[in-house]
mmCIF file of the C-alpha atoms, coordinates in Angstrom:
data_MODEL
# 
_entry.id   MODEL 
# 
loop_
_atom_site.group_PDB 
_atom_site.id 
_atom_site.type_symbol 
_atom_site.label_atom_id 
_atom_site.label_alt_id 
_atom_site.label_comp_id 
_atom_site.label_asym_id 
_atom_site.label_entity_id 
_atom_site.label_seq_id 
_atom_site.pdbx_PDB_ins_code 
_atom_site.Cartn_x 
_atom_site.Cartn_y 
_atom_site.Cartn_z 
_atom_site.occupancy 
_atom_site.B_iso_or_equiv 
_atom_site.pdbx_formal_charge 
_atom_site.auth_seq_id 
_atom_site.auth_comp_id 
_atom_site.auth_asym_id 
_atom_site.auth_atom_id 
_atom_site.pdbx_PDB_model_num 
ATOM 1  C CA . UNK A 1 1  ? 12.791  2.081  18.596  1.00 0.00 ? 1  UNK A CA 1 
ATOM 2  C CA . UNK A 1 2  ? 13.026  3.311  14.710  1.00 0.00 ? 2  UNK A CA 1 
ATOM 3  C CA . UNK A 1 3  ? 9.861   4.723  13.596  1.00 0.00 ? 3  UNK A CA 1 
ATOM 4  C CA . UNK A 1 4  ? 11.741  5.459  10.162  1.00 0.00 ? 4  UNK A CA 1 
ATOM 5  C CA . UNK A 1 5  ? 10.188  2.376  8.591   1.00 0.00 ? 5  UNK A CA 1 
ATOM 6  C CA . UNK A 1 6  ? 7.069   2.704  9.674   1.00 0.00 ? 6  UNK A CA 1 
ATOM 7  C CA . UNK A 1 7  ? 6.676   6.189  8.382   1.00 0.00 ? 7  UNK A CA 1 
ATOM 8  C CA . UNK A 1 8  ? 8.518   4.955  4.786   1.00 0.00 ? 8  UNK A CA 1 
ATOM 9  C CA . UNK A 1 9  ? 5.888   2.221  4.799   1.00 0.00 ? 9  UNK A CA 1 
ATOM 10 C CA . UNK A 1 10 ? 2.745   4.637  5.745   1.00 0.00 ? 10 UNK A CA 1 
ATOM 11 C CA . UNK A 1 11 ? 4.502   6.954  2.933   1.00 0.00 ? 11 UNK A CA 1 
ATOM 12 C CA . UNK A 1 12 ? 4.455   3.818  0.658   1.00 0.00 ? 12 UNK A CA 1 
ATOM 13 C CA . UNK A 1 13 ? 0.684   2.759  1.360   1.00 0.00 ? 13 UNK A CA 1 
ATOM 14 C CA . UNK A 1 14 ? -0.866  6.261  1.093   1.00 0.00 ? 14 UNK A CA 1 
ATOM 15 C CA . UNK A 1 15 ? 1.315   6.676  -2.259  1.00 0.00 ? 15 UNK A CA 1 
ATOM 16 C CA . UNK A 1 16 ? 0.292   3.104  -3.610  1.00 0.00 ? 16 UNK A CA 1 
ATOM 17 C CA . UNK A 1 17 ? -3.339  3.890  -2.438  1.00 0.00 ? 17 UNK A CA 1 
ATOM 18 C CA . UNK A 1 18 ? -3.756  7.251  -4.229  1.00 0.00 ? 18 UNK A CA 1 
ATOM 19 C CA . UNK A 1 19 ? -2.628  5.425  -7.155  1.00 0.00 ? 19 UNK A CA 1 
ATOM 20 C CA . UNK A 1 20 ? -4.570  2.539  -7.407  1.00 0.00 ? 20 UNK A CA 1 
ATOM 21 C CA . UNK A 1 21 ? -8.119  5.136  -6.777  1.00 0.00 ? 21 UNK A CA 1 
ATOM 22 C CA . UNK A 1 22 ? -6.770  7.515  -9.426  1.00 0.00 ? 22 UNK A CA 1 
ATOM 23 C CA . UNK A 1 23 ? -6.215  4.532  -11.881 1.00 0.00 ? 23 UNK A CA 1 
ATOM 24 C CA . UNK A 1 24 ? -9.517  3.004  -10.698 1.00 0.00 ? 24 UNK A CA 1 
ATOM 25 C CA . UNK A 1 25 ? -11.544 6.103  -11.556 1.00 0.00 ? 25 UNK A CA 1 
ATOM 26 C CA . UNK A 1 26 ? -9.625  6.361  -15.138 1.00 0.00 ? 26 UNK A CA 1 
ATOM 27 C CA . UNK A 1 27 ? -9.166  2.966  -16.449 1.00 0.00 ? 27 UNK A CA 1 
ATOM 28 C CA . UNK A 1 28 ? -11.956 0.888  -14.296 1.00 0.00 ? 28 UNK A CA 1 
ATOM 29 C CA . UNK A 1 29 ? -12.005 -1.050 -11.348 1.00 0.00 ? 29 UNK A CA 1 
ATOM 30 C CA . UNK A 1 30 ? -10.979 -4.451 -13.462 1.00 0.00 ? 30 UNK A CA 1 
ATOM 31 C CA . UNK A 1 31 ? -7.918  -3.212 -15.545 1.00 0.00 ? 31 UNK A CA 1 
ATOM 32 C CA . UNK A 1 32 ? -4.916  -4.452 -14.839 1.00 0.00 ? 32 UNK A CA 1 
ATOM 33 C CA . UNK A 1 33 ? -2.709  -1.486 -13.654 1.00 0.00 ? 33 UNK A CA 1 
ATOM 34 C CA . UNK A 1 34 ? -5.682  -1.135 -10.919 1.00 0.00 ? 34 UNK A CA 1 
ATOM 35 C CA . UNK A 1 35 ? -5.325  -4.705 -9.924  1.00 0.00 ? 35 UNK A CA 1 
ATOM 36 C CA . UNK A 1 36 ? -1.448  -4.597 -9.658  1.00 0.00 ? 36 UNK A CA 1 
ATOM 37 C CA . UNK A 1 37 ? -2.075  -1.431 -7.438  1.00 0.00 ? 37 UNK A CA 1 
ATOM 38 C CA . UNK A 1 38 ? -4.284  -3.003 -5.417  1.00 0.00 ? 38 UNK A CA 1 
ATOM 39 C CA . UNK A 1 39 ? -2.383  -6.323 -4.939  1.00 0.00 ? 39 UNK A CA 1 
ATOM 40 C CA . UNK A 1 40 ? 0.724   -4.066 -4.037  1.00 0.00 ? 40 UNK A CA 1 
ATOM 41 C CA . UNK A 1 41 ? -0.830  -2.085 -1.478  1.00 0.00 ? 41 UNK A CA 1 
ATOM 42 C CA . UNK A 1 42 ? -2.456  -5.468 -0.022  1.00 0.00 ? 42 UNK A CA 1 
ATOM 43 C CA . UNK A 1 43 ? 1.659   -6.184 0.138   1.00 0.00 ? 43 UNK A CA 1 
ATOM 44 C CA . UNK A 1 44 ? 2.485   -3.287 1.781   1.00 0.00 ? 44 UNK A CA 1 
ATOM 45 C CA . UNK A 1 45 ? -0.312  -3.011 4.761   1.00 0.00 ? 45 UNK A CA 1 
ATOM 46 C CA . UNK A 1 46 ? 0.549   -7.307 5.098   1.00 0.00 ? 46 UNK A CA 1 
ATOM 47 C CA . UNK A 1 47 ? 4.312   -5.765 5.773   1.00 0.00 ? 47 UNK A CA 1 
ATOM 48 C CA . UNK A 1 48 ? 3.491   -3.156 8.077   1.00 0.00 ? 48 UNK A CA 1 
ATOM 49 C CA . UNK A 1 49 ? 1.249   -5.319 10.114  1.00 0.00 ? 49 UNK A CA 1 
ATOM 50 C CA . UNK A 1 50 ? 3.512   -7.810 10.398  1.00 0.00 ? 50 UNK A CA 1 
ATOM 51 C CA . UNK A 1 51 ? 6.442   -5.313 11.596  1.00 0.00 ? 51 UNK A CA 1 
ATOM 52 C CA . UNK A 1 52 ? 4.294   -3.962 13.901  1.00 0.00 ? 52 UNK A CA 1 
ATOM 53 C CA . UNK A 1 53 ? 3.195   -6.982 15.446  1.00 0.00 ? 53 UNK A CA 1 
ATOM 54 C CA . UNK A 1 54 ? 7.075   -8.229 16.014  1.00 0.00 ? 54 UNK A CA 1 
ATOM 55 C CA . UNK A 1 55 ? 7.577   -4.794 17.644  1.00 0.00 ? 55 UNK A CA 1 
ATOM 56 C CA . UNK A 1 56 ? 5.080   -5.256 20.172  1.00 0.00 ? 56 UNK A CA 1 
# 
C-alpha cells in the first residue's frame, strides 16, 4: 500500500490546522478566514477518514 497520500493529507491537516488557530487568535474565533479554515480542515480529516476506512 501507498502511504504517500496519507502523509500529503496529515501534511495538509496539520498545515490547515495551524492556520485556522493562528487566524483564530488574530482575527477572532467568528471571522470569516477562521471559519473557511475550519470548514476546510473539517474537509480534509472527512477525506482522510474516509480513505482510510476503504483501505481497511
Amino acid at each position: 500500500m501507498n502511504n504517500k497520500p496519507f502523509f500529503e493529507l496529515a501534511y495538509k491537516i496539520n498545515l490547515i490546522r495551524q492556520l485556522m488557530i493562528v487566524t483564530g487568535q488574530t482575527k477572532g474565533l467568528n471571522h470569516p478566514e477562521t471559519l473557511k479554515y475550519s470548514q476546510e480542515l473539517d474537509r480534509l480529516i472527512f477525506t482522510t477518514q474516509k480513505t482510510y476506512r476503504s483501505c481497511s
